[in-house]
N, C-alpha and C positions, 0 to 999 in steps of 0.2 A: 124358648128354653124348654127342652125335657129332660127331667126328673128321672131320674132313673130308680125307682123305688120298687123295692122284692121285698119278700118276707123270709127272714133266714128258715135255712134249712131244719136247723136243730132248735130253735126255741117261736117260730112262725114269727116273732115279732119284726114291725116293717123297718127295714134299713135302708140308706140311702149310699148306693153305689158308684163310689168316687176314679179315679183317674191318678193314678201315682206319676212321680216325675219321671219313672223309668216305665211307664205303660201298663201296669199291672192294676188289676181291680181291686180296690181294696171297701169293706163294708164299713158302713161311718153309721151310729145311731143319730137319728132325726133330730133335728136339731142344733142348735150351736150351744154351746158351755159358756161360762164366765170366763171373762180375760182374762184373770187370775189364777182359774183352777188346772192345779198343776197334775190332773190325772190325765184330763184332755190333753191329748200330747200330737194332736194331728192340728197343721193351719192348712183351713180349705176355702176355697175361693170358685165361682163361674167364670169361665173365662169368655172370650168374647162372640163363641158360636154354644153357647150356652150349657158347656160341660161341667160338670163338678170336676176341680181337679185338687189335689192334696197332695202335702209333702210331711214328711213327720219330723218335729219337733225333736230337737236333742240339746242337751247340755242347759246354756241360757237365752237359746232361739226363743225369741219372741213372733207372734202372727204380724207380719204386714198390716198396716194401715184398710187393704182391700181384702184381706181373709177373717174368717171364722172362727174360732177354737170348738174343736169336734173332738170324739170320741171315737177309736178304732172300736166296731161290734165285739170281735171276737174279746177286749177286755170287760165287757158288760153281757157277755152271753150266759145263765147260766148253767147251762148244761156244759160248756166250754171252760168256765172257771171253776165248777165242780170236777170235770176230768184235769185240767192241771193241778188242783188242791191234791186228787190224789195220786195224781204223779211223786209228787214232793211226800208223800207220808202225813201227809193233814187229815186225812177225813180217816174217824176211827170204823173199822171194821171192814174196811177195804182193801187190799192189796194189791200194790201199783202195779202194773203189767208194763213191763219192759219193753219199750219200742227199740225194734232192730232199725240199724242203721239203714237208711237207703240206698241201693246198690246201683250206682253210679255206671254206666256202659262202659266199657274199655274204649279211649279215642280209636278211630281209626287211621292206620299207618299204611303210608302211603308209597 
């Protein structure tokens, strides 16, 4: 089994790089949470050529018997929860900077 562990970009702290069910990398902090805690909203599990893989938790999904309850990084990052705080008008003396929408390519027709 290897580990796939970086240290985020914006806060250097080491996170472990998981495997979503549609293919995409998703950062998971070290570790597993309580079965309980309902912040962890990710169930991640090794599978049997020894990947981390994760699916994220909605509604009243509970983790499988053979997963983990984790944490997405980017909700515990804090330079990351300090830019959404002032997105939203939270943090005093800041002023939210507007993100343009992403300009999507025109399909192409055929």
């Amino acid at each position: 089994m290897t580990r796939r562990i970086r240290s985020c970009h914006d806060c250097r702290q080491l996170v472990e790089l998981a495997t979503t069910v549609r293919g995409a990398t998703m950062p998971l902090d070290l570790g597993a949470y309580g079965t309980l805690d309902p912040a962890a909203t990710v169930a991640a599990f090794y599978d049997g050529a020894g990947v981390l893989r994760c699916r994220t938790l909605t509604g009243d999904d509970q983790p499988h018997p053979h997963e983990d309850r984790r944490m997405p990084h980017a909700a515990t990052c804090p330079p990351k929860v300090k830019a959404r705080a002032a997105r939203r008008g939270e943090v005093e003396g800041v002023i939210p900077f507007p993100r343009r929408p992403r300009q999507r390519p025109a399909p192409h027709s055929v």
